[in-house]
Structures are given as C-alpha cells and as structure tokens.
Backbone as CSV, one residue per row, in Angstrom:
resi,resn,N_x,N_y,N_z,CA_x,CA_y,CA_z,C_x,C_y,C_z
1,UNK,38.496,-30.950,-49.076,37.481,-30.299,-48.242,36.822,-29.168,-49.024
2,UNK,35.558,-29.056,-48.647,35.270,-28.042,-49.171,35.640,-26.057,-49.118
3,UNK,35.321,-25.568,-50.084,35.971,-24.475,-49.576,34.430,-23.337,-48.586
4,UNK,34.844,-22.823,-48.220,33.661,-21.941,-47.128,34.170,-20.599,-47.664
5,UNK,35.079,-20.480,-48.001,34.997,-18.558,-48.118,36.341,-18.709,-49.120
6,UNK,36.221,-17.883,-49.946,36.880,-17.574,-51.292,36.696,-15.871,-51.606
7,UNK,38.167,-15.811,-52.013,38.536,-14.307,-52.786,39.134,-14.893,-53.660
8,UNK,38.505,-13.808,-54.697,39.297,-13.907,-56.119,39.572,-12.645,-56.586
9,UNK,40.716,-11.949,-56.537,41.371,-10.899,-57.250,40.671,-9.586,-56.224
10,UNK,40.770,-9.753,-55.032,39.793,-9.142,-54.641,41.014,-7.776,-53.996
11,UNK,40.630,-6.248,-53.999,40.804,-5.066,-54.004,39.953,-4.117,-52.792
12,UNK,41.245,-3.323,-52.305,40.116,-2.428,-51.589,40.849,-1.064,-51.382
13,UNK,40.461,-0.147,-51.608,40.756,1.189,-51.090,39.885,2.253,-49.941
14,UNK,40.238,2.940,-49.196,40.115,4.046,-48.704,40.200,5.280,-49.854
15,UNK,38.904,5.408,-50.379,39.437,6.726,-51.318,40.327,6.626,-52.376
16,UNK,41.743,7.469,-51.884,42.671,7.011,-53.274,43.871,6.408,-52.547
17,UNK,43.294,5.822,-51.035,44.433,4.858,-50.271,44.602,3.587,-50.682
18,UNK,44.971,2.754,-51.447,45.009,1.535,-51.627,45.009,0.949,-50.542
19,UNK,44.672,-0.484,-49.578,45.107,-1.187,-48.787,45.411,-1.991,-49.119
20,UNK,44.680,-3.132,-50.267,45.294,-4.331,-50.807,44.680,-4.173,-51.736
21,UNK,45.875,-5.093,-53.058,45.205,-5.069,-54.412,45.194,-6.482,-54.632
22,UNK,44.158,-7.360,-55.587,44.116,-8.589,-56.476,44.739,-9.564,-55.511
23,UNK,43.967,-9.645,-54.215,44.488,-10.735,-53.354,43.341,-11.680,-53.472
24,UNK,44.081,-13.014,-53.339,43.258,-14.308,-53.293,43.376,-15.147,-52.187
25,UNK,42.448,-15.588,-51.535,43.055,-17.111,-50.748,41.137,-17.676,-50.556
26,UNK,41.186,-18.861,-50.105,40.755,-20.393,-49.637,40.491,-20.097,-48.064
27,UNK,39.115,-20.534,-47.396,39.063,-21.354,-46.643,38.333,-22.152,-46.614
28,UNK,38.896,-23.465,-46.009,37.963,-24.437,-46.534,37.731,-25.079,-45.055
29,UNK,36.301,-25.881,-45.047,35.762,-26.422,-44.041,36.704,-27.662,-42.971
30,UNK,36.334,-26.730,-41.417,36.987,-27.323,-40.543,38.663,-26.491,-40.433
31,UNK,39.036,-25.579,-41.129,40.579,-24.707,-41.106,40.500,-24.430,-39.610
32,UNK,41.432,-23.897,-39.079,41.447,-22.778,-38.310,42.581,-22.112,-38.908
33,UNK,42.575,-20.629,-39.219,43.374,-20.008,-40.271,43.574,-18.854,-39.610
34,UNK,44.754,-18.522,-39.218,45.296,-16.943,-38.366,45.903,-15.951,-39.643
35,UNK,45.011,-14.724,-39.413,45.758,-13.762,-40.457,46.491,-12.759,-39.628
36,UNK,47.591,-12.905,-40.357,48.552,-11.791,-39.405,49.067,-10.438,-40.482
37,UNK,49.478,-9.588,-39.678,50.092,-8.468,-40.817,50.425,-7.589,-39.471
38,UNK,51.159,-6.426,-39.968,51.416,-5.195,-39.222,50.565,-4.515,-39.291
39,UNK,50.354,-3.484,-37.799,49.059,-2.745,-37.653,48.637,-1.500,-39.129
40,UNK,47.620,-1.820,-39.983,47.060,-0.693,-40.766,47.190,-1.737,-42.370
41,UNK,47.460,-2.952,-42.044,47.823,-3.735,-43.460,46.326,-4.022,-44.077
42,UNK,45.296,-3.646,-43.160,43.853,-4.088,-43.867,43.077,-5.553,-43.046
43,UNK,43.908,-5.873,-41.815,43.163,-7.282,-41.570,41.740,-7.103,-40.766
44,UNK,40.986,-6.515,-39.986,40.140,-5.538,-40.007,39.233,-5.320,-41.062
45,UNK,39.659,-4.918,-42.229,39.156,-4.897,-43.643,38.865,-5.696,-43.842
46,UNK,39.509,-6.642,-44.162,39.190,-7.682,-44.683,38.042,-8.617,-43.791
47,UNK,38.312,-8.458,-43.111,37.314,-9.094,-41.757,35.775,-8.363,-42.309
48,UNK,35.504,-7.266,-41.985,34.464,-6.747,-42.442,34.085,-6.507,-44.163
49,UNK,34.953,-6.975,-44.776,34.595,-7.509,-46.521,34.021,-9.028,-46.165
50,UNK,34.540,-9.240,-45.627,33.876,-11.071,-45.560,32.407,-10.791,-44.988
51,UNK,32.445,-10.036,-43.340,31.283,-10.026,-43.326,29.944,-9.205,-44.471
52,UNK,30.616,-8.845,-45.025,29.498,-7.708,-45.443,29.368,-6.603,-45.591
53,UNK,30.143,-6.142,-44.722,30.099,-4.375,-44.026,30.613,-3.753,-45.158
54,UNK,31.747,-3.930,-45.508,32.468,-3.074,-46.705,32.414,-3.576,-47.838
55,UNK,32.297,-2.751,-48.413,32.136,-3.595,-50.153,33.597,-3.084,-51.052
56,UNK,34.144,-4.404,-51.191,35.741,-4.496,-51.726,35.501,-3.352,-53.327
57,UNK,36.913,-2.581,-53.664,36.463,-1.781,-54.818,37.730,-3.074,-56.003
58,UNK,37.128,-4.206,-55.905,37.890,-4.888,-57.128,37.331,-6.270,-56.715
59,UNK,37.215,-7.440,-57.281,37.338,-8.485,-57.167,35.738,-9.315,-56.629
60,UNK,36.003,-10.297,-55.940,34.890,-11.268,-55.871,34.968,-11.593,-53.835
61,UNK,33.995,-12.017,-53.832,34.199,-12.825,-52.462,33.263,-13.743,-52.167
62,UNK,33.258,-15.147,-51.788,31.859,-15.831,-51.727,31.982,-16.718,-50.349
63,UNK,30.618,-16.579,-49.469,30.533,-17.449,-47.981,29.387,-18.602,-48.051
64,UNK,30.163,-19.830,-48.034,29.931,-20.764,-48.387,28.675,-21.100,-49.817
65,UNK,29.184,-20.820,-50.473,29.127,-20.696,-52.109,28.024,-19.739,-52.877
66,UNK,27.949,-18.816,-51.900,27.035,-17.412,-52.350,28.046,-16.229,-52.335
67,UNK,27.919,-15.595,-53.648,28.599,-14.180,-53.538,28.088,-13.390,-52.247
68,UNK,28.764,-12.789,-51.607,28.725,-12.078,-50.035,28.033,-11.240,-50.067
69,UNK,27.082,-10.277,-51.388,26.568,-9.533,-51.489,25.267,-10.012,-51.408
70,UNK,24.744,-11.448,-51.998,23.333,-12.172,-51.926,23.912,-13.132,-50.756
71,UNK,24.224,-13.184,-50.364,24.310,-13.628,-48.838,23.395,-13.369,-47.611
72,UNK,22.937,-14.616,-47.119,21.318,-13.863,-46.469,21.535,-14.999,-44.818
73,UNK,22.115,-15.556,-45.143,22.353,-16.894,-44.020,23.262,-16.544,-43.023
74,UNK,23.281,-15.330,-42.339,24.332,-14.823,-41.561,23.931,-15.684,-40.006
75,UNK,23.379,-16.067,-39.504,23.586,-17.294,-38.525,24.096,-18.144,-38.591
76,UNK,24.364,-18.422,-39.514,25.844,-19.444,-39.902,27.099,-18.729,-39.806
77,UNK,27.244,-17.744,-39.661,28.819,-16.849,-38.856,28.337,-16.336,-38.109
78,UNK,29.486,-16.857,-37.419,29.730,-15.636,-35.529,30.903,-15.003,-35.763
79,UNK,30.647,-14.075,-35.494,30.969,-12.818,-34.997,31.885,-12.463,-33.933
80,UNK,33.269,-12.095,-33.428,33.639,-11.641,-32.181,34.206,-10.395,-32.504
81,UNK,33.995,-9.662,-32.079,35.252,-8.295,-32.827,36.217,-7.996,-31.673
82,UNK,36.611,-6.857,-32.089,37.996,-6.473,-30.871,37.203,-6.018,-30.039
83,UNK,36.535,-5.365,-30.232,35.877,-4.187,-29.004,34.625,-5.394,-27.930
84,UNK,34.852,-6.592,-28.662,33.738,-7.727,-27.894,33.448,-8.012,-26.352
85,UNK,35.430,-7.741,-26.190,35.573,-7.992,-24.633,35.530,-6.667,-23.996
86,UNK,35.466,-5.423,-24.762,35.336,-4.168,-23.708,33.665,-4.185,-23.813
87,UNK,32.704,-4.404,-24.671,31.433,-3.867,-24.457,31.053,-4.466,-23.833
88,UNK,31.294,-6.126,-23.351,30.904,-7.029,-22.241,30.597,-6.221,-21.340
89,UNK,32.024,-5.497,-20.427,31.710,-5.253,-19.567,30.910,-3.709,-19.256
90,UNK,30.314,-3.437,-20.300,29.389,-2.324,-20.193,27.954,-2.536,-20.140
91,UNK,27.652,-3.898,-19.677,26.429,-4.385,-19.694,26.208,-4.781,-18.385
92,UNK,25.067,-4.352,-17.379,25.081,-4.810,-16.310,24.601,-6.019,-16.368
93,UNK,24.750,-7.490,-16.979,24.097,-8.492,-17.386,24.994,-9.639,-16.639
94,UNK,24.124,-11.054,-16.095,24.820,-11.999,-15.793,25.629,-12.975,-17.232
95,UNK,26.343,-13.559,-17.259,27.284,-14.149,-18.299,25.794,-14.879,-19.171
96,UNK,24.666,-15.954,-18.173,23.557,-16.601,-18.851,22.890,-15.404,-20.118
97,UNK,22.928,-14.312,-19.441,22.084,-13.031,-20.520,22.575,-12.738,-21.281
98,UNK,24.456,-12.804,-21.081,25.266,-12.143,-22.255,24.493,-13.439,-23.224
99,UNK,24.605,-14.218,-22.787,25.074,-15.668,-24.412,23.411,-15.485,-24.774
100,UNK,22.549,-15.299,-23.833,21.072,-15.328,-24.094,20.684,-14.498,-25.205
101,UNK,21.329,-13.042,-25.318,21.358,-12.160,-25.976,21.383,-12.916,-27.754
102,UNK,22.020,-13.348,-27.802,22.358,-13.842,-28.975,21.245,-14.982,-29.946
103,UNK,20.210,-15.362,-28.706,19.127,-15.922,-29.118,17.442,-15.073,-29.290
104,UNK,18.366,-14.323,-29.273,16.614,-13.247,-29.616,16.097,-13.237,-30.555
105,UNK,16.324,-13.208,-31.807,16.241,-13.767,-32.811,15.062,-14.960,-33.066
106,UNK,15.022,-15.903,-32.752,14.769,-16.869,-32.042,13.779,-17.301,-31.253
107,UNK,14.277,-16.506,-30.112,12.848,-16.493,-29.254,11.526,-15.448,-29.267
108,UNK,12.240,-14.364,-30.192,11.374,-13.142,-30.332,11.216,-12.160,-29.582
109,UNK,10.811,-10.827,-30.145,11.078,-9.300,-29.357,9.043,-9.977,-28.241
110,UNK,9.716,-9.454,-26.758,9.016,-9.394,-25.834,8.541,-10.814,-25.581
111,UNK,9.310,-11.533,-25.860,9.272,-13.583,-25.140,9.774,-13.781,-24.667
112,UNK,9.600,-14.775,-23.547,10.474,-15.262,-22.551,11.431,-16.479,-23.157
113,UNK,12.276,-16.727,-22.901,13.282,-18.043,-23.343,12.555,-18.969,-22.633
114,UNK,12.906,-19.926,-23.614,12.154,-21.422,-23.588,13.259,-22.202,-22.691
115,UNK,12.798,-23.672,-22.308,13.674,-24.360,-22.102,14.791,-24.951,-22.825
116,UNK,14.405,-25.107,-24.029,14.989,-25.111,-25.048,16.676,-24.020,-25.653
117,UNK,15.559,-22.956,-24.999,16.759,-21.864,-25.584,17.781,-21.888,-24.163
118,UNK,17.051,-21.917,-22.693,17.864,-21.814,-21.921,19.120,-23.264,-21.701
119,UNK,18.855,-24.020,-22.393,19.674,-25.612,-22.704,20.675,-24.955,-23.500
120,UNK,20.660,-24.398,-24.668,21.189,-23.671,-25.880,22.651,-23.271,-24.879
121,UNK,22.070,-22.034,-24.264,23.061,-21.422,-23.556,24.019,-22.090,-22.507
122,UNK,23.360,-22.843,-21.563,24.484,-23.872,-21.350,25.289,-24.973,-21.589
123,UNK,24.700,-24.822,-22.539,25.489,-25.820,-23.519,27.028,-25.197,-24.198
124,UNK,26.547,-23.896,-24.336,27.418,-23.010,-25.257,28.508,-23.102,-23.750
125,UNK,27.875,-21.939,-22.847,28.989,-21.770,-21.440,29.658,-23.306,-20.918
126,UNK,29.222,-24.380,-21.182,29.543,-25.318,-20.714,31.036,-25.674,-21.770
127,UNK,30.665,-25.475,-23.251,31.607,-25.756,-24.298,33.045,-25.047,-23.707
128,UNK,32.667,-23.455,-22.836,33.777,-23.103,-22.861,34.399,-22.867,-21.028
129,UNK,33.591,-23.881,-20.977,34.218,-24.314,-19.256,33.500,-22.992,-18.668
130,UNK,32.626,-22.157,-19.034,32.066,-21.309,-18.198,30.675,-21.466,-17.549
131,UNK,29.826,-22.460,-17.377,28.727,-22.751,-17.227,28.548,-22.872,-15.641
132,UNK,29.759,-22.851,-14.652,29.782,-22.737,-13.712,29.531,-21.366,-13.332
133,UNK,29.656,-20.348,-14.337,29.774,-19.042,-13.776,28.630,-18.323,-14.554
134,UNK,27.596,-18.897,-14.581,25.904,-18.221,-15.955,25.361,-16.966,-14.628
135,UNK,25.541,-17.383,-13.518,24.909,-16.461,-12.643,25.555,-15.217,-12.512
136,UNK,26.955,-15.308,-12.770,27.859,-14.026,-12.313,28.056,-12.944,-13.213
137,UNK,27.947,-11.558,-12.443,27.908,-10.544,-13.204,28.869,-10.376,-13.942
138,UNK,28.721,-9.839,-15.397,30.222,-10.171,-16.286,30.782,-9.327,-15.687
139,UNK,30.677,-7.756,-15.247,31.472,-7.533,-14.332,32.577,-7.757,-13.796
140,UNK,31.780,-9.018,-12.709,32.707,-9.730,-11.864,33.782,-10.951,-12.291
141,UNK,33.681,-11.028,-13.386,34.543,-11.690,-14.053,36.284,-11.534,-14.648
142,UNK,36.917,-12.086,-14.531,38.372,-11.648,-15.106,38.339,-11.634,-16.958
143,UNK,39.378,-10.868,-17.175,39.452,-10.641,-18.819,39.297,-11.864,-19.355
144,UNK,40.049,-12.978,-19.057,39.706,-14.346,-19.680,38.455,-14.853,-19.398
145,UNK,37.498,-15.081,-18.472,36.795,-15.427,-18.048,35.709,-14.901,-18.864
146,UNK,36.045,-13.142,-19.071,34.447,-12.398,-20.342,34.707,-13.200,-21.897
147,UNK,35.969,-13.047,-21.953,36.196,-13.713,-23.636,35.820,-15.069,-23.712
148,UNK,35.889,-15.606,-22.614,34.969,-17.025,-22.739,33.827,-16.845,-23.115
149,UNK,33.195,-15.917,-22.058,31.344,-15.802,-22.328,31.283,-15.241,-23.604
150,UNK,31.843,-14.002,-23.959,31.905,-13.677,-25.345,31.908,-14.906,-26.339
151,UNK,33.023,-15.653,-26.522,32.795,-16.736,-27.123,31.491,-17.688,-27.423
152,UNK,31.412,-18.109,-25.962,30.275,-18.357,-25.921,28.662,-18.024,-26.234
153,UNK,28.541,-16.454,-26.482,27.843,-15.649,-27.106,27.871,-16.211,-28.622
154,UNK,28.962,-16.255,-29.202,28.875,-16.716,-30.711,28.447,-17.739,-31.242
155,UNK,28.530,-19.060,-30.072,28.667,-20.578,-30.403,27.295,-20.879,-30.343
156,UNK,26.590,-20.218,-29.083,25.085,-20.528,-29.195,24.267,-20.469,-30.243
157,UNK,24.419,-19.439,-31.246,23.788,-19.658,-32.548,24.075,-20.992,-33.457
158,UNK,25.105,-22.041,-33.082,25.582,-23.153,-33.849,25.932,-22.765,-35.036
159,UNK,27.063,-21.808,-34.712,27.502,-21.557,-36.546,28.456,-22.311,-37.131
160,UNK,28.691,-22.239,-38.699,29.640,-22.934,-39.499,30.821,-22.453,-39.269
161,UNK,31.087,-21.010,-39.274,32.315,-20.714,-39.501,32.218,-19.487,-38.249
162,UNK,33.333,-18.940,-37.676,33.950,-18.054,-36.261,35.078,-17.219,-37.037
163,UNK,34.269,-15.874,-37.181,35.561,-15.096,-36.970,35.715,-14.571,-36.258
164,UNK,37.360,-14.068,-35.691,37.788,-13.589,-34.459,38.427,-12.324,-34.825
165,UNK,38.525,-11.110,-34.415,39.485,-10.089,-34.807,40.093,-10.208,-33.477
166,UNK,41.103,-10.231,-33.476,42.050,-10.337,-32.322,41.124,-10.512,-30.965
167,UNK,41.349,-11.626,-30.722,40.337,-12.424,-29.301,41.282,-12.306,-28.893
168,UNK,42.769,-12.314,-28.514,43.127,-11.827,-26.859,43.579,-10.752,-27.031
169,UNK,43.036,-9.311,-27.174,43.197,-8.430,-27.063,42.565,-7.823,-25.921
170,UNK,43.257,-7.373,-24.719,42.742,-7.326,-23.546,42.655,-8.020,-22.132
171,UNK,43.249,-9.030,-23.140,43.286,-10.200,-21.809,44.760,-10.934,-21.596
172,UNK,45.196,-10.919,-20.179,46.257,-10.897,-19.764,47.265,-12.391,-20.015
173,UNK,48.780,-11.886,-20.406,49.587,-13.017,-21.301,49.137,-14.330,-20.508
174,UNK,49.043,-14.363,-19.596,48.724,-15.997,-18.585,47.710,-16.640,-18.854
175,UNK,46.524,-15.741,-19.599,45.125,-16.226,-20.313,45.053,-16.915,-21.717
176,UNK,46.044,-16.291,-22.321,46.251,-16.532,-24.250,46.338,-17.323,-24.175
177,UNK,47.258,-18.460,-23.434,47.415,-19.927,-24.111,46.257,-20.524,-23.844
178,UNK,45.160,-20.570,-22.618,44.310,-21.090,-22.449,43.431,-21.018,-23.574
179,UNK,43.211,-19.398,-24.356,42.067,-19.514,-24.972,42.412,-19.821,-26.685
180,UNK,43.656,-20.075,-26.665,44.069,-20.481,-28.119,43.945,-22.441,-28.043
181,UNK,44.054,-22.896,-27.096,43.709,-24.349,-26.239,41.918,-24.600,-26.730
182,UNK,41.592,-23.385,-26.528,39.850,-23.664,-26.283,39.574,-23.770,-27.617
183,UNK,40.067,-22.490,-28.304,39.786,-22.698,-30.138,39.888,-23.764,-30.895
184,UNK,41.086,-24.090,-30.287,42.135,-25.794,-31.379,41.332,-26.690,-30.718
185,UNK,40.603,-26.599,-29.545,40.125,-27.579,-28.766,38.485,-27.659,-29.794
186,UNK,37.769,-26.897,-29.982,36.333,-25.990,-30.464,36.700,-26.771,-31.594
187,UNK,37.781,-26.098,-32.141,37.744,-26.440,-34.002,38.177,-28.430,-34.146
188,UNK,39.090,-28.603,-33.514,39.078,-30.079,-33.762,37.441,-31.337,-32.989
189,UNK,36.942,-30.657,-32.078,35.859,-31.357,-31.771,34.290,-31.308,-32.179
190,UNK,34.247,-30.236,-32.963,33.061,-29.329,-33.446,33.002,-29.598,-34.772
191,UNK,34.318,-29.197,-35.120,34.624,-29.065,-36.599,34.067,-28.114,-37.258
192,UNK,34.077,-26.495,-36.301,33.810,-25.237,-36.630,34.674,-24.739,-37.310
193,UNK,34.293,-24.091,-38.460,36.028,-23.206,-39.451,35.627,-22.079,-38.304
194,UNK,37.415,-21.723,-38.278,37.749,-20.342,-37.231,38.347,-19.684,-38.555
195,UNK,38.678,-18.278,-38.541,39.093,-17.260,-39.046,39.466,-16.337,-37.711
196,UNK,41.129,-15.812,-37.784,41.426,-15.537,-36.680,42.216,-14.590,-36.578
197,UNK,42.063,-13.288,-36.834,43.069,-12.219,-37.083,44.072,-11.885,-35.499
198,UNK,44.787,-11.928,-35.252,45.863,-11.822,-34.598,47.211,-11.627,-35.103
199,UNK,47.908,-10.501,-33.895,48.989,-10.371,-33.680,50.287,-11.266,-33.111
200,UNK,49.876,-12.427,-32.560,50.323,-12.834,-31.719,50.694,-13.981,-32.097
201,UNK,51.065,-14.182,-33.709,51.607,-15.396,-34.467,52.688,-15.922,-33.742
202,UNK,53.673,-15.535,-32.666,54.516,-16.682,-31.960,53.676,-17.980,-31.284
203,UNK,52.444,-17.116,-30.828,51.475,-17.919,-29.913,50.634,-18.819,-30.376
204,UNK,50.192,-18.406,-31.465,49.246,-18.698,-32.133,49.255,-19.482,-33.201
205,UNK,50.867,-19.844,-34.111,51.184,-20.906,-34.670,51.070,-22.458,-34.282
206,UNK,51.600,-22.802,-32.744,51.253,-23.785,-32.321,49.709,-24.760,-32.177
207,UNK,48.659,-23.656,-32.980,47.163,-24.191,-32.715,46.557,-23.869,-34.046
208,UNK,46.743,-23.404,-34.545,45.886,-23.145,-35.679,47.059,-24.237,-37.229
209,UNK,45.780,-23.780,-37.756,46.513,-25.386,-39.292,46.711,-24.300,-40.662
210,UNK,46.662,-23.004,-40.421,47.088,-22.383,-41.455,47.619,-20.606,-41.302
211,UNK,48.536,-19.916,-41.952,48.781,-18.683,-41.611,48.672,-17.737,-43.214
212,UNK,47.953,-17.049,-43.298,47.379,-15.966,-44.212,48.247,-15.069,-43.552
213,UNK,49.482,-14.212,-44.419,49.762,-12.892,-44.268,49.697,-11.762,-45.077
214,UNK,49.409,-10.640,-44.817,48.620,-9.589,-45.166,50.157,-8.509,-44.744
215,UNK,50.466,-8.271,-46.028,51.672,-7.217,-45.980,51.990,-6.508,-46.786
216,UNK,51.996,-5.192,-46.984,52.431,-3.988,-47.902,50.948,-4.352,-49.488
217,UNK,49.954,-4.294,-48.959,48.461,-4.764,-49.962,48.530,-6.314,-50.525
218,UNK,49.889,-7.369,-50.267,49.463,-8.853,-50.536,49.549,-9.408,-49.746
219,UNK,48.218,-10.575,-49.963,48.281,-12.176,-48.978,49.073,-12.683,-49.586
220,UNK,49.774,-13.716,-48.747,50.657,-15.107,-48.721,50.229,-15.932,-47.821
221,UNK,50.491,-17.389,-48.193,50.345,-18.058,-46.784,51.438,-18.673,-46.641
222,UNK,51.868,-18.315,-45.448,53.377,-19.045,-44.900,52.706,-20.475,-44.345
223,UNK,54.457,-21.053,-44.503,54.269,-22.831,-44.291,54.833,-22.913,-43.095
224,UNK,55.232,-21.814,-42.200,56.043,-22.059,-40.905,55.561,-21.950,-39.686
C-alpha cells in the first residue's frame, strides 16, 4: 500500500525541553492507526507537526508525498481536535449548519448552499447515522450524538486521511464503543486512513489495524 504520511528522523523540542528525538514511522493508505502514550509524551505534537502548525526542530515529514511544509492540499485532511466536541456546543447552530460550516469554502463568503452542497451534508450525517437529527440544535444533543456531527463535519469535505486527537474525550463510557464501531465501520467501507490519538488503547485495540507508541521521546509500534 501506499504510504500517506512519513517521518524520518523527525525531532521536536519546547525550547531546551526535548519531547521526542529521531522518531520514524509509516502510514500507509486505508490504516487506521491509534497513537497512544502517557499524558505530556508529545501526541498532540505530533498531531499538529503533521498538520502543519508546528514545525519539528529535526527531521522530515511528508503528506501524501509532499514535504508538509509545501503542502497546499489540506482538504484532503480532516481535522477533529479535542476541544471539537466542547466548541460544538458553543454554537447556537442546528447539526445541518455544524457539517454545512465545513463547506464554505466551496460555496463562498455571502452564498447560499446549493443543492448540491446541501446533498454533501446529508450524506456525511447520514454516514454517521445522524441525518435523522440535521434539524436539531447541537445543543440538544447528547455527547455522542455532537461527536457524530463533529465527525460528520470532517467527512463532508471527502478527505483522504482523518485525524482524531482523542474523539471520545467527553463522551460518556456507553458511547465509546459505538463510535470506535463507526470509525472501523468509516475506514473499512470508505477506505479513509484514520490517525487516532487516544488514551483508551484497551478499547481501542479491538478496531483499529495498527498501534504507534509514543514514550519517554520514542515511537514503537506494538503488535498486541
């Protein structure tokens, strides 16, 4: 398979904090790949070196075969961060507007959505069993129920690859298995690469096809 995102020898500090030194790994098209570590190991970091945001002080990084620095094709990654499912609900918006949001781009500053774009979006809410609920205020929604639309926010752009910084963060233990179901469900029918930082590797082994760990500044990938 091909590979989608590559480090080579890649380094990062805080100042004169090291977080990780000369780490490498692979992902290659169609993975779903959970990085785990203890809280402050850099997975976060690393999340925002892939996207862009931080610029590593050692090494290389390339998204789908462009160094990350000439990297210009960012609609081809979605996006979820931790804070995804608290800013939801700081939007007085129905779930259709959250995912709509994500097509502006698209439809352009001061245009109305097309039919086209409004298909887009239920298509996306429909992917994640939420299309019954486009009218309801996210609000009114339960923690699992926003991380759907959130989700769904990402998918509408039709991207290659999904990263997640801890997607059930916030949402209650009776919800996780469902939405680790929806991912393995997403990634085997789509054939979207996920990238998936979580804590919650008891849970989260059973669905995903690879584990990246991030401990004391090195990756490994465990076979268990």
């Amino acid at each position: 398979m091909p590979k989608v995102i590559e480090a080579e020898n890649l380094s990062f500090s805080y100042g004169n904090e090291s977080i990780f030194t000369k780490i490498g790994f692979s992902v290659y098209k169609g993975d779903f790949v959970a990085v785990i570590g203890s809280n402050g190991t850099g997975k976060s970091t690393l999340m925002r070196i892939i996207l862009g945001e931080l610029t590593p002080t050692g090494g290389s990084i390339r998204i789908l075969n462009q160094d990350v620095e000439k990297f210009g094709d960012w609609p081809k990654i979605g996006y979820l961060p931790q804070s995804g499912l608290q800013s939801a609900d700081s939007f007085p918006a129905t779930a259709e507007e959250i995912v709509m949001a994500n097509l502006f781009s698209q439809i352009g500053l001061l245009r109305f959505p097309k039919k086209k774009h409004r298909d887009k979006v239920h298509q996306a809410l429909e992917l994640v069993g939420m299309d019954a609920y486009s009218k309801r205020m996210i609000s009114e929604l339960s923690g699992g129920q926003r991380q759907r639309v959130m989700l769904a926010r990402v998918l509408v752009s039709d991207p290659e690859i999904m990263i997640l910084d801890e997607p059930t963060t916030g949402v209650d233990a009776g919800t996780v298995k469902s939405l680790y179901e929806l991912l393995s469900s997403l990634n085997r029918e789509t054939g979207i690469t996920i990238v998936m930082v979580t804590h919650d590797i008891g849970r989260a082994s059973g669905y995903v096809s690879r584990i990246l760990s991030l401990e004391e500044g090195s990756l490994e990938e465990r076979n268990d």
